[in-house]
GUDREN-254528 format. One record per residue: residue in three letters; residue number from 0; x, y, z of N, C-alpha, C, O in turn. Coordinates in steps of 0.1 Angstrom, whole numbers, plus 2048, in hexadecimal, padded with zeros to 3 digits. Each point is the difference from the previous one (the first is absolute). Layout:
BEGIN
+--------+-----+-----+-----+-----+------+------+------+-----+-----+-----+-----+-----+-----+
| residu | num | n.u | n.v | n.w | ca.u | ca.v | ca.w | c.u | c.v | c.w | o.u | o.v | o.w |
+--------+-----+-----+-----+-----+------+------+------+-----+-----+-----+-----+-----+-----+
|    ALA | NUM |   X |   Y |   Z |    X |    Y |    Z |   X |   Y |   Z |   X |   Y |   Z |
...
+--------+-----+-----+-----+-----+------+------+------+-----+-----+-----+-----+-----+-----+
//
This chain:
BEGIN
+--------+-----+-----+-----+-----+------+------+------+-----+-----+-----+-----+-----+-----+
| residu | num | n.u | n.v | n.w | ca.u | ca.v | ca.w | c.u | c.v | c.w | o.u | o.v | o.w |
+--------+-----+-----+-----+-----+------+------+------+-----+-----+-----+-----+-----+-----+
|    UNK |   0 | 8BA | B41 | E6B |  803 |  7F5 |  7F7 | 7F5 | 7FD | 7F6 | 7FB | 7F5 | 801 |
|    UNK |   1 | 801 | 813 | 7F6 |  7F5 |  801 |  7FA | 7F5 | 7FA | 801 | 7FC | 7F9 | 7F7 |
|    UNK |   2 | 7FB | 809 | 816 |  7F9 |  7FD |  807 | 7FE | 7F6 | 809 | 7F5 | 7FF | 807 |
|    UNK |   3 | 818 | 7F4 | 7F9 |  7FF |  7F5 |  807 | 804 | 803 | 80C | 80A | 806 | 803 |
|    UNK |   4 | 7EC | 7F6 | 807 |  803 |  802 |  810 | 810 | 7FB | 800 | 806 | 7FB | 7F7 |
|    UNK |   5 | 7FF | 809 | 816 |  80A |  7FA |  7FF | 808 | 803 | 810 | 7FA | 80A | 805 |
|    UNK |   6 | 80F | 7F1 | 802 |  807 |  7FD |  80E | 80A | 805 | 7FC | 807 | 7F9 | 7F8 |
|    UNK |   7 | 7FD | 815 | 80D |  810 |  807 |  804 | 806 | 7FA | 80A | 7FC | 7FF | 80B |
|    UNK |   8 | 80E | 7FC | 7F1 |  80C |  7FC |  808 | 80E | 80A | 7FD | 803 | 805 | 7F5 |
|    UNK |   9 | 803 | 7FC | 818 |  80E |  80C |  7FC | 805 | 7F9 | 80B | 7FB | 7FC | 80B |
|    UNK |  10 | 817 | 803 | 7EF |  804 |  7F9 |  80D | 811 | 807 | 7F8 | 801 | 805 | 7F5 |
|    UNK |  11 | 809 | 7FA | 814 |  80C |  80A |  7FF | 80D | 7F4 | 800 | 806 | 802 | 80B |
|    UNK |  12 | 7FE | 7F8 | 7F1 |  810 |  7F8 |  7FF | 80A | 807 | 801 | 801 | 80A | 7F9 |
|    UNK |  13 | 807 | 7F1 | 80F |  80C |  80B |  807 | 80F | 7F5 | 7FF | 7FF | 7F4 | 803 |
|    UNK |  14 | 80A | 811 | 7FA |  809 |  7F8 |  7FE | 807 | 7FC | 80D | 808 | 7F7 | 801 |
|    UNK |  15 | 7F5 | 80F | 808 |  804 |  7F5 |  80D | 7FA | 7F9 | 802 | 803 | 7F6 | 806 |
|    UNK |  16 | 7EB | 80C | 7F3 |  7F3 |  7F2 |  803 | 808 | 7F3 | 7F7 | 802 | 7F5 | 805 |
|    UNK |  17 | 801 | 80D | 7ED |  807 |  7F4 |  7F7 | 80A | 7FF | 809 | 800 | 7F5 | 806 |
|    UNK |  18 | 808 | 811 | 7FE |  811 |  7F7 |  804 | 7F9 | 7F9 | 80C | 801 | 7F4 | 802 |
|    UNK |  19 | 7F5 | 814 | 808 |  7FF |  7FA |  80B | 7F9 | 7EF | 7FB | 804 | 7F6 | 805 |
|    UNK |  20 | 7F2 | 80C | 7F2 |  7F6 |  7F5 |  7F9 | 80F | 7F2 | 7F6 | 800 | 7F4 | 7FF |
|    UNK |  21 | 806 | 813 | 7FE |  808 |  7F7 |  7F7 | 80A | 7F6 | 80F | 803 | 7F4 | 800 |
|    UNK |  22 | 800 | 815 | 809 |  805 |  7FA |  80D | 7F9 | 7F6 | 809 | 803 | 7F8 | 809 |
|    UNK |  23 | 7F5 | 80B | 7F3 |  7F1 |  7FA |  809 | 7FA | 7F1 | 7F5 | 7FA | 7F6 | 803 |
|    UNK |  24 | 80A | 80D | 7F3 |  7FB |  7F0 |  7F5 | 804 | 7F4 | 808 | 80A | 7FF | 807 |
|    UNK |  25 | 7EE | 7FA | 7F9 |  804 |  7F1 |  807 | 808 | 7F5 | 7F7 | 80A | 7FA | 802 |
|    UNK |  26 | 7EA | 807 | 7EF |  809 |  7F9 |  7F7 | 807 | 806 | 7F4 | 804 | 80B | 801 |
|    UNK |  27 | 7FF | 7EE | 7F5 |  809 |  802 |  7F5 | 7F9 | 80A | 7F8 | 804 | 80B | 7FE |
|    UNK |  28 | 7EC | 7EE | 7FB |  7F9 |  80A |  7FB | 7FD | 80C | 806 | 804 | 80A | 7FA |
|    UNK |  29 | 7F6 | 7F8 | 811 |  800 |  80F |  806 | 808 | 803 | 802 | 7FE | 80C | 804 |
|    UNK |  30 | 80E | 7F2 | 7FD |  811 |  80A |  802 | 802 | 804 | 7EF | 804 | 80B | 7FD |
|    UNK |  31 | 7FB | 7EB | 7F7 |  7FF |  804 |  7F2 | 7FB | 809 | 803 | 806 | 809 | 804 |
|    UNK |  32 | 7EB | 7F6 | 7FB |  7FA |  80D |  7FD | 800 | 80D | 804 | 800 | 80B | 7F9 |
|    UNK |  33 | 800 | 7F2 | 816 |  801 |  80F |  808 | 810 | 806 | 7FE | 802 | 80B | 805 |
|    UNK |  34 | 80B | 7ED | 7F3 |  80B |  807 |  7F5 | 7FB | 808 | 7F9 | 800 | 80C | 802 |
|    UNK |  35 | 7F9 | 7EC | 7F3 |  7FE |  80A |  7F6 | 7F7 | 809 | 807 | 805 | 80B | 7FD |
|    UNK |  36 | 7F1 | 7F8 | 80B |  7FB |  80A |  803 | 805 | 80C | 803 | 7FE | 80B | 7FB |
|    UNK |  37 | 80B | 7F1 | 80F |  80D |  80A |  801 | 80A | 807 | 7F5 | 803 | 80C | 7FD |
|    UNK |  38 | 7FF | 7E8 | 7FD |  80A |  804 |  7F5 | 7FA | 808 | 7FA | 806 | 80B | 7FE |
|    UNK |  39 | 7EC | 7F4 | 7FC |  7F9 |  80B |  7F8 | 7FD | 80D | 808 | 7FE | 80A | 7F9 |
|    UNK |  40 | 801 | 7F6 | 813 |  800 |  80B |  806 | 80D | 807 | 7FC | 7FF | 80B | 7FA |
|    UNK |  41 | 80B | 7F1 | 809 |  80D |  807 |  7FD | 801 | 806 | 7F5 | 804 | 80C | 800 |
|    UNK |  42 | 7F5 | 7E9 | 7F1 |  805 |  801 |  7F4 | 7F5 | 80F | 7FB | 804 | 80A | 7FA |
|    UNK |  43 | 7F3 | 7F5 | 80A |  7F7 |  80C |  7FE | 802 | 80F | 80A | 7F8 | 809 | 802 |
|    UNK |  44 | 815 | 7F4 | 804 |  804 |  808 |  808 | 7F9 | 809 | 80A | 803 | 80B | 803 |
|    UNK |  45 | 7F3 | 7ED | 801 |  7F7 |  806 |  80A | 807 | 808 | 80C | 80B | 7FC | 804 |
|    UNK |  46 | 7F0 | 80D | 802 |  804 |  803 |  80A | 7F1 | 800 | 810 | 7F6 | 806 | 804 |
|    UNK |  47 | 813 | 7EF | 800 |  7FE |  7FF |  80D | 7F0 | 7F4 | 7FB | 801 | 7F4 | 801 |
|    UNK |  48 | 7F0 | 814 | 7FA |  7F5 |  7FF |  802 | 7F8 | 7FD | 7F0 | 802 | 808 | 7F7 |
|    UNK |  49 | 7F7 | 7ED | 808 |  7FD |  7FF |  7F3 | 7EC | 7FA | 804 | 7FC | 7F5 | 802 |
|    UNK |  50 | 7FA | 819 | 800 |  7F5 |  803 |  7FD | 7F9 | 7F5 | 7F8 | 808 | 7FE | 7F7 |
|    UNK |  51 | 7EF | 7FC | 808 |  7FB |  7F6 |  7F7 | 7ED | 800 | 803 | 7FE | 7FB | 80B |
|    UNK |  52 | 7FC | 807 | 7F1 |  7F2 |  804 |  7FD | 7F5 | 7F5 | 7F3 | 7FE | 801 | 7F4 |
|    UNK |  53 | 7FF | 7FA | 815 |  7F7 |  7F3 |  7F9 | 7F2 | 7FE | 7FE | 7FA | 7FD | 80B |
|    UNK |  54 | 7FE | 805 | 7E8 |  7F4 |  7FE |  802 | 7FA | 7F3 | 7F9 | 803 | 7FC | 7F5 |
|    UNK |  55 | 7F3 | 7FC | 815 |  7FD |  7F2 |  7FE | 7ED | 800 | 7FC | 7F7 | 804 | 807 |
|    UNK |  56 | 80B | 7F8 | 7EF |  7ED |  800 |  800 | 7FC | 7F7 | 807 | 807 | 7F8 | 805 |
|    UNK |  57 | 7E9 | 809 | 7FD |  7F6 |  7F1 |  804 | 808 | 7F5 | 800 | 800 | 7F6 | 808 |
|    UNK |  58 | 808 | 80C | 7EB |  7FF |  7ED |  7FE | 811 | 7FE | 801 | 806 | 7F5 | 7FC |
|    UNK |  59 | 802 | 815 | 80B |  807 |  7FE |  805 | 80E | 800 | 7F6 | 80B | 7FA | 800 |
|    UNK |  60 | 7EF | 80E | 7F7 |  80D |  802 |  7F2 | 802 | 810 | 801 | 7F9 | 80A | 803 |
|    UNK |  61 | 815 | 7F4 | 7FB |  806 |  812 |  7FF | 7FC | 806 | 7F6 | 801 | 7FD | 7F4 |
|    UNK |  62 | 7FB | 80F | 812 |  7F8 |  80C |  7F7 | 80C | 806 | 7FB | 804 | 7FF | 7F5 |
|    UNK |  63 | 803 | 809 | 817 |  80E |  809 |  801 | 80C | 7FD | 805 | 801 | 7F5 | 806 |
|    UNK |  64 | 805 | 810 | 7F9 |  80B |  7FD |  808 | 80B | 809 | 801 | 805 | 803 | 7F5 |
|    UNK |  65 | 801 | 801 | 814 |  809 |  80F |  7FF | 80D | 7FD | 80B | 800 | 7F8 | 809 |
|    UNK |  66 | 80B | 80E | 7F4 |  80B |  800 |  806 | 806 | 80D | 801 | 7FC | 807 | 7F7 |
|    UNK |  67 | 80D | 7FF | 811 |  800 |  80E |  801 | 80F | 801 | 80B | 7FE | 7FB | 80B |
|    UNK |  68 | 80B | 809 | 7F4 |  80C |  803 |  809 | 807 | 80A | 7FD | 7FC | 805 | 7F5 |
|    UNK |  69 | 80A | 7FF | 80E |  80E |  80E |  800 | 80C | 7F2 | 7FD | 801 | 7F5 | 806 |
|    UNK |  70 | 806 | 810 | 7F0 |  80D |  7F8 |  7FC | 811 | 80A | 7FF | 7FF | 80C | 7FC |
|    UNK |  71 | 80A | 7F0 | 806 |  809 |  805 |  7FE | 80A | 7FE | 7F5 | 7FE | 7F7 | 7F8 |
|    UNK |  72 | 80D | 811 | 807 |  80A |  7FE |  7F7 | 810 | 800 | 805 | 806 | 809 | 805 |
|    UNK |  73 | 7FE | 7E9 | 7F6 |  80C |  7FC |  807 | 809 | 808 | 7FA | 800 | 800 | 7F4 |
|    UNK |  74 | 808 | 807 | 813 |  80B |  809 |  7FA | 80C | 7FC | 7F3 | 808 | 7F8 | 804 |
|    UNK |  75 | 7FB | 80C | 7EF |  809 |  7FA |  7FA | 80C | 801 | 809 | 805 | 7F7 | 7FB |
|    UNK |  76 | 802 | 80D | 80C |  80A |  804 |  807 | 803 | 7F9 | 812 | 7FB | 803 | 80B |
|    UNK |  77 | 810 | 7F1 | 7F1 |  7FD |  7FA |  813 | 802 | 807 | 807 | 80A | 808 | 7FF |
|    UNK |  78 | 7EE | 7F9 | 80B |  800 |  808 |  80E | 7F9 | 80A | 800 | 800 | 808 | 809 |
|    UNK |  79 | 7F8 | 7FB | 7EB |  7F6 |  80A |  801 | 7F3 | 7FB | 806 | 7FC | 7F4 | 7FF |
|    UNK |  80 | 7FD | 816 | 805 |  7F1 |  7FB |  806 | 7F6 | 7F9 | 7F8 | 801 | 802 | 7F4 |
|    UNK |  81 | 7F8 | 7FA | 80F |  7F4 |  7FF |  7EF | 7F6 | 80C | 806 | 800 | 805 | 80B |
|    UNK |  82 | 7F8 | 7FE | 7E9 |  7FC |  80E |  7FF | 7F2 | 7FB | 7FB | 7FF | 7F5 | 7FB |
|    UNK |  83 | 7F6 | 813 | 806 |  7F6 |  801 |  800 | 7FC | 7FB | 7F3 | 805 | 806 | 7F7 |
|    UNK |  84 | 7EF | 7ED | 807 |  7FF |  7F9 |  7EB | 7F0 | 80B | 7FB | 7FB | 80B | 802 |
|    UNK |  85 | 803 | 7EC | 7F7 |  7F4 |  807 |  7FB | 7F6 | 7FA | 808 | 806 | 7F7 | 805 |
|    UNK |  86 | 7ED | 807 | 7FF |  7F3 |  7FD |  809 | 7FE | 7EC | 7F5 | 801 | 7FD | 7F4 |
|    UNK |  87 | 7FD | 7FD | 815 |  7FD |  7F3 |  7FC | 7EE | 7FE | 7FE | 7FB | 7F8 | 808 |
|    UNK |  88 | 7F9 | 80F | 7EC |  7F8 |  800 |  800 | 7F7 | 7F6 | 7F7 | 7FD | 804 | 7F5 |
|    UNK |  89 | 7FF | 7F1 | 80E |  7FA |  7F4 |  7F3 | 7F4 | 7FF | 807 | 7FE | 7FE | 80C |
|    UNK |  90 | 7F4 | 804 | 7E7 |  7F5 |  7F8 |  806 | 7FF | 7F5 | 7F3 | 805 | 802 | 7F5 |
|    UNK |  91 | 7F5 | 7F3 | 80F |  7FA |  7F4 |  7F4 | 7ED | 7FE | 804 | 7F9 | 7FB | 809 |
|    UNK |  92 | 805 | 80A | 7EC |  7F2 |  7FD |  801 | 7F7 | 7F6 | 7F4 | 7FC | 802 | 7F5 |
|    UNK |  93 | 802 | 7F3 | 816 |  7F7 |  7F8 |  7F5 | 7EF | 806 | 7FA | 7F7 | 7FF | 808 |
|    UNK |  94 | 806 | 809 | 7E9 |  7F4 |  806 |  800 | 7F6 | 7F4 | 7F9 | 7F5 | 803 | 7FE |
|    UNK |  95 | 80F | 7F0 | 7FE |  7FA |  7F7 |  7FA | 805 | 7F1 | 807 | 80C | 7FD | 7FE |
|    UNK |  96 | 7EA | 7FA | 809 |  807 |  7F6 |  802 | 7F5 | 7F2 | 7F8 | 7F4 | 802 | 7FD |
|    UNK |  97 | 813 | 7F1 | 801 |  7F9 |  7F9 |  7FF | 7F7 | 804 | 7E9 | 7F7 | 7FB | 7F9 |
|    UNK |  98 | 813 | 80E | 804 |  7FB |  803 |  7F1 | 809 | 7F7 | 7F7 | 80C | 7FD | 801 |
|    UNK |  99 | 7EB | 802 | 7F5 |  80C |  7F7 |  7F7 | 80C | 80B | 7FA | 7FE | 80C | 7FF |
|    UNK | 100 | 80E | 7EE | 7FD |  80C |  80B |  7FD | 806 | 7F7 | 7F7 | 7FD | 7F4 | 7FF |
|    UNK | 101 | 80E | 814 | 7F8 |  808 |  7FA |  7FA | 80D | 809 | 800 | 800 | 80C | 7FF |
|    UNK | 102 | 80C | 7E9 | 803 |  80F |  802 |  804 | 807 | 7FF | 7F4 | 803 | 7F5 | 7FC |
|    UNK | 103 | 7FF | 814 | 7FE |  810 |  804 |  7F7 | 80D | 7F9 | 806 | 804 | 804 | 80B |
|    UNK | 104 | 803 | 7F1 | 7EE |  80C |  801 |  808 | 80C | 80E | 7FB | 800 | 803 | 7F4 |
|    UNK | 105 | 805 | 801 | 811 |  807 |  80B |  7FA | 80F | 7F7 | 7FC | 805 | 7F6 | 804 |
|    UNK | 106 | 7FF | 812 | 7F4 |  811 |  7FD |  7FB | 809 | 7FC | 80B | 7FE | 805 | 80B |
|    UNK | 107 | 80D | 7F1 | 7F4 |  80D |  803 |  80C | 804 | 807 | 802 | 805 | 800 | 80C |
|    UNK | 108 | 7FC | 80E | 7E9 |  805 |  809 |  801 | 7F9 | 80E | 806 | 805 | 80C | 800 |
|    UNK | 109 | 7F0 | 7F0 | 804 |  7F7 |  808 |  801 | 7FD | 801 | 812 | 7FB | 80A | 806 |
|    UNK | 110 | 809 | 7EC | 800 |  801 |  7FC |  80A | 809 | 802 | 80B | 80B | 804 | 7FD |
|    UNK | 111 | 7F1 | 7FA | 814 |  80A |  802 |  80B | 7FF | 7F5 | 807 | 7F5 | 7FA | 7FE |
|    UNK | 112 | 812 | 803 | 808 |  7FD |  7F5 |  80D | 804 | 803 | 80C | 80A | 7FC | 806 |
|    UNK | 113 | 7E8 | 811 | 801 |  807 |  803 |  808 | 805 | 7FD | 80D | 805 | 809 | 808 |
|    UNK | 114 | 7FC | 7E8 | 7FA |  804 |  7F7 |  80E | 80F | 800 | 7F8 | 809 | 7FB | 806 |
|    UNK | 115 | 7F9 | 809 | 7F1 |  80E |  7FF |  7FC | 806 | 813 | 804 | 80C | 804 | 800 |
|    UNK | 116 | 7EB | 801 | 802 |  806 |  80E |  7FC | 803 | 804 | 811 | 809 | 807 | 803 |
|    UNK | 117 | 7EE | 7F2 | 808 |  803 |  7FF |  809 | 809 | 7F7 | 809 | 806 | 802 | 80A |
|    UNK | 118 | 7FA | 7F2 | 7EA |  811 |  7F8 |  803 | 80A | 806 | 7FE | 809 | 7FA | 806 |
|    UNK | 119 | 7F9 | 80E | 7F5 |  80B |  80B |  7F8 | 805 | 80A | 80B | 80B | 803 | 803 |
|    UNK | 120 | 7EB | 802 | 801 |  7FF |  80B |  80B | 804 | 7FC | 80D | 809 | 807 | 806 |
|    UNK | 121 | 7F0 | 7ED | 7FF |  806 |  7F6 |  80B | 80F | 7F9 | 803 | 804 | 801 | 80C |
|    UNK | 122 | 801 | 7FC | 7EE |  80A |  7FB |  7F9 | 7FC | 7F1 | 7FF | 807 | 7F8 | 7FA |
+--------+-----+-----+-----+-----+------+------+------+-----+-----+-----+-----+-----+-----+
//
């Protein structure tokens, strides 16, 4: 992480851990959330296992961050199997923190919203 020490964490979310975890909420907000957790598991079509790899500096801010699964593809055709997707591979790495920046807003048109693109996919 360009030379900042930093604490690996790797830990694996499995879609029986969210259904079992969204079953398991006591209240309103943790059954919300641990939904959408699920739901996004679905919506990104993971299969089975979703890899996640975190690195934290000294001061306790993310350096990296990575996610990694095997995903599938729902068959256009009912009653067919789903069949093997393309590899689910994302890292996000912060290389500057704490620097001054400046934000462009971009056009409407230029734009996604993607908690919408995943509402879509969800029903």
């Amino acid at each position: 992480m360009l030379g900042a020490r930093t604490t690996h964490y790797r830990g694996t979310v499995t879609f029986d851990g969210l259904r079992a975890a969204q079953d398991a909420a006591t209240d309103k907000t943790s059954r919300e959330r641990q939904t959408r957790s699920h739901d996004q598991f679905i919506a990104l079509e993971l299969d089975k296992n979703l890899i996640m790899d975190l690195w934290i500096d000294d001061d306790g801010r993310t350096r990296q961050f990575r996610m990694r699964g095997a995903t599938y593809k729902m068959p256009d055709n009912a009653g067919e199997a789903p069949t093997v997707g393309d590899p689910l591979d994302m890292t996000a790495a912060f290389l500057r923190i704490n620097e001054p920046l400046t934000v462009t807003t971009p056009s409407a048109g230029d734009t996604t919203d993607p908690g919408a693109l995943l509402d879509a996919q969800t029903g």
